[in-house]
Structure formats: C-alpha cells, structure tokens
N, C-alpha and C positions, 0 to 999 in steps of 0.2 A: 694194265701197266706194261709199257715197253722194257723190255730189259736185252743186253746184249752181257753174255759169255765168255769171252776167251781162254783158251787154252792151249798148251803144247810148246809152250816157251820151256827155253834152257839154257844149258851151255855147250855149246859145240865147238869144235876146232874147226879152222880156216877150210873153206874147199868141201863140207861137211853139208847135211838137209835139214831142216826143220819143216814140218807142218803145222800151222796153226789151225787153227777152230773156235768159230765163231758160232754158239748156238744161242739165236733169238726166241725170244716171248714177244707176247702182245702184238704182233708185227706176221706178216710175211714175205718172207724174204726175197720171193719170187717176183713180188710186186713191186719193188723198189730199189733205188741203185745204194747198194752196200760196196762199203768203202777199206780199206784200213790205213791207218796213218801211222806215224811210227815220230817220237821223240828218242834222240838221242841227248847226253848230259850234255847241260850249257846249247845246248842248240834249241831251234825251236820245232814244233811239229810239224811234220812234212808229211801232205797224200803219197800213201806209195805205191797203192792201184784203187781200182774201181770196178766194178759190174754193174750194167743199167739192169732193167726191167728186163729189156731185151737179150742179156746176155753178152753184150757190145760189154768187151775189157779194156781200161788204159791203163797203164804203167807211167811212172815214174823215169825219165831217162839210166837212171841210176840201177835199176833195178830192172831193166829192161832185158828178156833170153834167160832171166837168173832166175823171176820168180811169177807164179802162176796162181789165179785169183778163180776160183769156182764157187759154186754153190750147189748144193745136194737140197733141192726142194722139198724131198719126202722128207729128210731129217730137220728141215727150215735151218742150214746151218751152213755159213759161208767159212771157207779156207782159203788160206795163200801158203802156197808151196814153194819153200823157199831153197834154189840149193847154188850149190860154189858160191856159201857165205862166204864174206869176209870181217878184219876187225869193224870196217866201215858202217857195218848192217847192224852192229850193234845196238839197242836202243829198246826201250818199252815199246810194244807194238800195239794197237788200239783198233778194235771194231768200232763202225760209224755208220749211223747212217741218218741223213736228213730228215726223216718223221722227227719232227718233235727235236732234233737235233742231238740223238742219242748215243751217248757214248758207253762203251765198255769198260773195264774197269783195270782193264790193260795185261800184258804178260809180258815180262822180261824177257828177252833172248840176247844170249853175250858170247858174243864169237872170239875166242883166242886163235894167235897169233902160233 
C-alpha cells in the first residue's frame, strides 16, 4: 500500500520559513518524480515544484528563489523548504506523486500579514 505523509504546516508571519515533509510507504522515493501541489481557498490546485528520479527540480514561477524541493533517500522522505512566505503562499499543501497517482493527505500552512 502506497501512502504519502505530510507534515510541518503552520502558521507563520510574512517573510518567515516553513519546512515540510513528506514521508512515503509502499514507494521509493528515489525512484520516482515526487511532487507537491498546494490549493489555496476558492482557487484550484497548483504544481508548486517537482524532483525527477534524477534529482532534476522545477519550480513554479511563483515560487521560484523562495522555495527548495529535496529528498533524504535514507529516510524515503521528500521536503520543500519554504522561506520569505507570504499571505499569497497560503494554502493546504499536498505530497504527489504519479505511482498509482497518490496523494497525501495535505497540511495547512497560513501565512499572516
């Protein structure tokens, strides 16, 4: 059984870091391009990076210099390091990844002004 994790959502002020974390089952993480997406309210879901197999990261123009997409293979557990939030970055954030088309089960992060 595939399962994806999330953690490390909060609330931070503007300009402020978060790290999330993403630890998989069933899956490794090394093998395959893991994602996270992020919905904000009334919007729809939006990629906000990506790591291949390879290691190769893309970004979201939006989030581009701001935020940093890893994976720690020994722990099978992908992060995005998020910093100089703003309210904009607000939004449930979602581990993803194409196996099976799996999603996490998401974690809040809400940036004040």
């Amino acid at each position: 059984q595939v399962q994806l994790v999330e953690s490390g959502g909060g609330l931070v002020q503007a300009g402020g870091s978060l790290r999330l974390s993403c630890a998989a089952s069933g899956i490794i993480v090394r093998l395959l391009a893991m994602d996270w997406y992020r919905q904000a309210p009334g919007k729809q879901r939006e990629l906000v990076a990506v790591i291949a197999s390879t290691g190769t990261t893309n970004y979201a123009d939006s989030v581009k210099g701001r935020f940093t997409i890893s994976r720690d293979n020994a722990k099978n557990t992908v992060y995005l390091e998020m910093n100089s939030l703003n309210p904009e970055d607000t939004a449930i954030y979602y581990c993803h990844t194409g196996w099976r088309d799996t999603w996490g089960q998401g974690t809040q992060v809400t940036v004040s002004s």
